[in-house]
C-alpha positions as CSV (number, residue, x, y, z in Angstrom):
1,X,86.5,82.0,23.0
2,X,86.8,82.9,19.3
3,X,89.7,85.2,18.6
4,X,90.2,87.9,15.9
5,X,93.2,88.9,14.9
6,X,94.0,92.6,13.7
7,X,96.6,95.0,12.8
8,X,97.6,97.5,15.8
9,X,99.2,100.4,14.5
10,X,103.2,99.7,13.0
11,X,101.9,96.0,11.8
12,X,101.6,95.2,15.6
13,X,99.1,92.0,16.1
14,X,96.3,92.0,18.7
15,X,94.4,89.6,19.8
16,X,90.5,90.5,20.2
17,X,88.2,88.7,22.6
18,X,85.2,88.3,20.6
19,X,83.3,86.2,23.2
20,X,82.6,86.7,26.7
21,X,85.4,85.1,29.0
22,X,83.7,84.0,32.0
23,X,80.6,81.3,32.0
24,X,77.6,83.4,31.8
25,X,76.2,81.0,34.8
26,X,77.8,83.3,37.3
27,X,76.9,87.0,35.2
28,X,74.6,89.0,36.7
29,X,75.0,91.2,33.5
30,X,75.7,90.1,29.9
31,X,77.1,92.1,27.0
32,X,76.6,90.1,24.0
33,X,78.3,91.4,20.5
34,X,77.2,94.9,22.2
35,X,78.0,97.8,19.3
36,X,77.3,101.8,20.0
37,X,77.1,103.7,17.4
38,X,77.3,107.4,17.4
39,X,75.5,108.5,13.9
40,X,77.7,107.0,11.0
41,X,80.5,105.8,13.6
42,X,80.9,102.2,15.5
43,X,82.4,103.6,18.3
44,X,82.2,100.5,20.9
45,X,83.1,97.2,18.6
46,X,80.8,93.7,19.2
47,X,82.2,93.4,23.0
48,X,80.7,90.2,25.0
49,X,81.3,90.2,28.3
50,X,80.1,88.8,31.6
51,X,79.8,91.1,34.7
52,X,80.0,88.3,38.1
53,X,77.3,88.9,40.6
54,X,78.8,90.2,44.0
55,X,81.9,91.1,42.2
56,X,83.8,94.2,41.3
57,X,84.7,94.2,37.6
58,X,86.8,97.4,36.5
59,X,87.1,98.8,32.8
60,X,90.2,100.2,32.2
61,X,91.4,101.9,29.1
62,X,92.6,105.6,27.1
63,X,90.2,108.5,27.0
64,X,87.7,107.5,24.3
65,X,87.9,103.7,24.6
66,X,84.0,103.6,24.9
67,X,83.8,102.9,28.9
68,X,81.5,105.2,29.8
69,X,79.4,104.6,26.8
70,X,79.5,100.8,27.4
71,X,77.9,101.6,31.2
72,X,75.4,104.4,29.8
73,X,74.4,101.7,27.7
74,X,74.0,98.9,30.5
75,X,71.2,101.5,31.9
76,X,69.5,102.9,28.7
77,X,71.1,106.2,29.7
78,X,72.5,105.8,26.3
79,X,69.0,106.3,25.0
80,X,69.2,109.8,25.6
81,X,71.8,111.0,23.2
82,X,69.9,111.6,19.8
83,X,73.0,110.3,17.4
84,X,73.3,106.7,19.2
85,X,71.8,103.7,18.2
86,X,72.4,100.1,20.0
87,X,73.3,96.5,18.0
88,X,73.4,93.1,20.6
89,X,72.0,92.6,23.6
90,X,72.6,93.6,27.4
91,X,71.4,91.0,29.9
92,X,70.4,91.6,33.2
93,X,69.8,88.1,34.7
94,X,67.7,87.0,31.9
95,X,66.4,89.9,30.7
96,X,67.4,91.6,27.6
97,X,66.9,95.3,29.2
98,X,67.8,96.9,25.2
99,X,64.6,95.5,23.6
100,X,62.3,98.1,23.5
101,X,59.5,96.9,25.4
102,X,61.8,96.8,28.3
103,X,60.6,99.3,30.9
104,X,63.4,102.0,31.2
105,X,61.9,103.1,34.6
106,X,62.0,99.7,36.0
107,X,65.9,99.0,34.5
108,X,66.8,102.0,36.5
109,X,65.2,100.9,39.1
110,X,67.9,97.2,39.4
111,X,70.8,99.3,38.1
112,X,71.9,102.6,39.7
113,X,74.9,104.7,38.5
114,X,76.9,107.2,40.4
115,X,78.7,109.8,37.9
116,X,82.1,111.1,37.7
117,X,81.3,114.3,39.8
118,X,79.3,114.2,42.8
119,X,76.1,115.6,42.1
120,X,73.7,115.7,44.9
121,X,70.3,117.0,44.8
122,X,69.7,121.0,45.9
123,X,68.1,120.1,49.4
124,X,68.8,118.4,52.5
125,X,70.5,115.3,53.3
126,X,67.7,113.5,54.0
127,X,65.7,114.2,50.8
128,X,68.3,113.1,48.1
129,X,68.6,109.7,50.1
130,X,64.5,109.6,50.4
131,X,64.3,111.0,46.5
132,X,63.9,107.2,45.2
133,X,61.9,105.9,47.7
134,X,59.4,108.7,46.9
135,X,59.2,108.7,43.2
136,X,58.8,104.9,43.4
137,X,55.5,105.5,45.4
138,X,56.8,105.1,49.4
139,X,55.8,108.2,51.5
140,X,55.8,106.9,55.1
141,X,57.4,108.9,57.6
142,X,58.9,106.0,59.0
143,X,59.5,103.9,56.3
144,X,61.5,106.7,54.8
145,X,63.5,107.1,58.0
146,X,64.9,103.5,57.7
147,X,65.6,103.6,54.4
148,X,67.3,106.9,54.6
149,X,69.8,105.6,58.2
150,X,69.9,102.0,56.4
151,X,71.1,103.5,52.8
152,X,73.6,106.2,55.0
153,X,75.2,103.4,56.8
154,X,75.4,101.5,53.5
155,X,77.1,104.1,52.0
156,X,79.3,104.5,54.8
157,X,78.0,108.3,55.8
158,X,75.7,107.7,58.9
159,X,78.0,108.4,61.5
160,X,79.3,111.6,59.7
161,X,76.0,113.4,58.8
162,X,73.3,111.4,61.6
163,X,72.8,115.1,63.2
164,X,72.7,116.9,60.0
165,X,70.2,115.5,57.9
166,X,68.2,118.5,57.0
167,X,71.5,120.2,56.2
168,X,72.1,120.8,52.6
169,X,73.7,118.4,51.3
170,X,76.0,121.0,49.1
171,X,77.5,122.0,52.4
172,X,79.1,118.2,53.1
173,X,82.8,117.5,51.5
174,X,83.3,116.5,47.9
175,X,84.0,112.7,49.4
176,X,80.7,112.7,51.4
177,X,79.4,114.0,48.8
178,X,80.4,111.1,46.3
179,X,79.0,109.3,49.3
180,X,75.6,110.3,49.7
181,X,75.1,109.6,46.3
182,X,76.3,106.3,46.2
183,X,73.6,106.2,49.4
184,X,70.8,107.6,47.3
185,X,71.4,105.1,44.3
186,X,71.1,102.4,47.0
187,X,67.8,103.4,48.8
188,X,66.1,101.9,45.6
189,X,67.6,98.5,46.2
190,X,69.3,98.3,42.6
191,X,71.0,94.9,41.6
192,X,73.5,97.0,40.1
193,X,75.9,99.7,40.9
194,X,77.5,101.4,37.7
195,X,80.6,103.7,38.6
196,X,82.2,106.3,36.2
197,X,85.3,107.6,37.6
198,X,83.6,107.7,41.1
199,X,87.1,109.2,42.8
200,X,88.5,111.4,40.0
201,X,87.1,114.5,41.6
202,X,88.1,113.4,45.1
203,X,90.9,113.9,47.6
204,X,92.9,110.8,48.2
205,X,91.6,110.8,51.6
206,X,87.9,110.8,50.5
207,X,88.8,108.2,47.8
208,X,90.1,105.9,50.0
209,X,87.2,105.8,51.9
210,X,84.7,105.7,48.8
211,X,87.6,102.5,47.9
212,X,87.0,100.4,50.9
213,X,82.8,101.5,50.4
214,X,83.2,99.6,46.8
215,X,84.8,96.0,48.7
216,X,81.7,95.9,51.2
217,X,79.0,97.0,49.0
218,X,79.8,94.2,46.5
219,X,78.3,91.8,49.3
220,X,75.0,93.6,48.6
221,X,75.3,94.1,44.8
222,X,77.3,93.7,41.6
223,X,79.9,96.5,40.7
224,X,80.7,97.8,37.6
225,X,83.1,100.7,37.8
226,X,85.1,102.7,35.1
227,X,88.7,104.0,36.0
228,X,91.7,105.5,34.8
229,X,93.5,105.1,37.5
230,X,94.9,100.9,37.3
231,X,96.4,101.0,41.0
232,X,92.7,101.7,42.1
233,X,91.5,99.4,39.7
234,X,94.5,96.7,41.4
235,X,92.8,97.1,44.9
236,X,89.3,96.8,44.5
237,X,88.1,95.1,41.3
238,X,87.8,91.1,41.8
239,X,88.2,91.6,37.1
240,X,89.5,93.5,35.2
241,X,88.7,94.3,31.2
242,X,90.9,96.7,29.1
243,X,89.0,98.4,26.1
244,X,91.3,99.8,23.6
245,X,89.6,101.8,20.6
246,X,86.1,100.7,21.4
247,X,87.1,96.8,20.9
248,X,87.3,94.7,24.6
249,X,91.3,93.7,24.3
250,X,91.5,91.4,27.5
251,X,89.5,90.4,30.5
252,X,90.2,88.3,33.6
253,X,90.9,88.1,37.1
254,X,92.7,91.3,38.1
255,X,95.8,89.5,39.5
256,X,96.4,87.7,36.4
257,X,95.8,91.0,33.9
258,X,98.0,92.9,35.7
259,X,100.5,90.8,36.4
260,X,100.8,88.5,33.8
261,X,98.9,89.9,31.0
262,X,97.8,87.4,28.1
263,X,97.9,90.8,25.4
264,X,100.7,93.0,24.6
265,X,98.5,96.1,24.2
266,X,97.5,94.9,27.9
267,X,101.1,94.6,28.8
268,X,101.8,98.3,27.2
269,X,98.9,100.0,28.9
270,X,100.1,98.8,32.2
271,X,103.6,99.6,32.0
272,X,102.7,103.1,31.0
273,X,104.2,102.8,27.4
274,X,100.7,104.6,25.7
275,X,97.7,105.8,27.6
């Protein structure tokens, strides 16, 4: 790991990780000296790290840190703000999915991503689970069945909605909401599950649940999820990174950042002290 050194506001010294801290043998995605500009401004800062396959790795930081960006980025979503423009490189396995022959279609294809706020399609049940499925060219009857009860159960929502699924799915809960489209980003068989903030807009009831969904999908696929809230992040992610200002500030196992952090910006976050 090479380390940079800056000033931190009142001549406070930070250490910068500069270089990914986990052997990229075990990454199922790889930020390498990633930087997202936003016009003139470099608003996320050369970050390298490795995402583990299987694994739930949480980015934590203030409003404005450039989480969200750095997972819009990881899926080309970025691509669709006018003003933002991309240096480095994002691995997927061993594909660098910013070059620009990469197929977008394809990326979002291996790496889903459920937003902040539950946004299920307008129609039933069934046809925001079978909306993937379709587009990528699968229109059996039956086929689509499976896929729909095996990607409800996945997401934990079978038992709920089994008799329902021509309901609309506006008329479900704002957890099974959240739910259902956790199902509907897994009926395509992604790699990759992105997360931004999946529980803000829930209950703590219907977060729990959505909480104990993230420890068994992660047998299935690799979790990425943003949070502001660090007890959730102290539960369920196996890492942990903390992005201050756009820069990556620390990264490790979640036990050890939280409980011995290497950082004192790390150690001030945690403790509530800014934020």
């Amino acid at each position: 790991m090479v380390e940079v050194l800056i000033e931190e506001g009142r001549g406070q010294r930070v250490t910068l990780m500069t270089s990914a801290a986990s052997s990229a043998s075990d990454a199922k995605v790889r930020l390498e000296t990633l930087s997202v500009f936003y016009g003139d401004r470099k608003f996320v800062q050369d970050i390298s790290l490795n995402f583990k396959e299987n694994r739930v790795t949480a980015m934590m930081g203030p409003s404005g840190c450039g989480k969200t960006t750095v997972l819009k980025t990881i899926n080309r979503m970025i691509d669709l703000v006018p003003s933002a423009r991309t240096e480095g490189s994002v691995f997927v396995d061993e594909d660098n999915v910013l070059d620009s022959s990469f197929d977008v279609t394809l990326l979002r294809r291996r790496v889903g991503m459920v937003f902040q706020k539950p946004n299920p399609f307008p129609n039933s049940i069934y046809d925001n689970v079978a909306f993937g499925p379709r587009i990528h060219g699968t229109k059996e009857k039956k086929v689509l069945d499976q896929i729909v009860e095996d990607s409800l159960k996945g997401a934990g929502l079978y038992n709920e909605v089994k008799d329902s699924l021509s309901k609309q799915a506006s008329a479900l809960s704002g957890g099974q909401q959240q739910r259902l489209c956790i199902a509907r980003a897994i009926a395509v068989r992604p790699e990759v599950l992105l997360l931004d903030e999946p529980t803000s807009a829930l209950d703590p009831s219907g977060s729990l649940k959505v909480e104990q969904l993230m420890t068994e999908l992660k047998k299935d696929y690799t979790l990425v999820l943003v949070t502001h809230n660090m007890q959730q992040a102290a539960r369920v992610a196996d890492f942990t990174a903390f992005l201050y200002e756009g820069k990556l500030v620390e990264y490790g196992e979640t036990g050890q950042v939280f409980e011995n952090p290497k950082e004192e910006l790390t150690e001030r976050y945690i403790t509530g002290k800014f934020g």
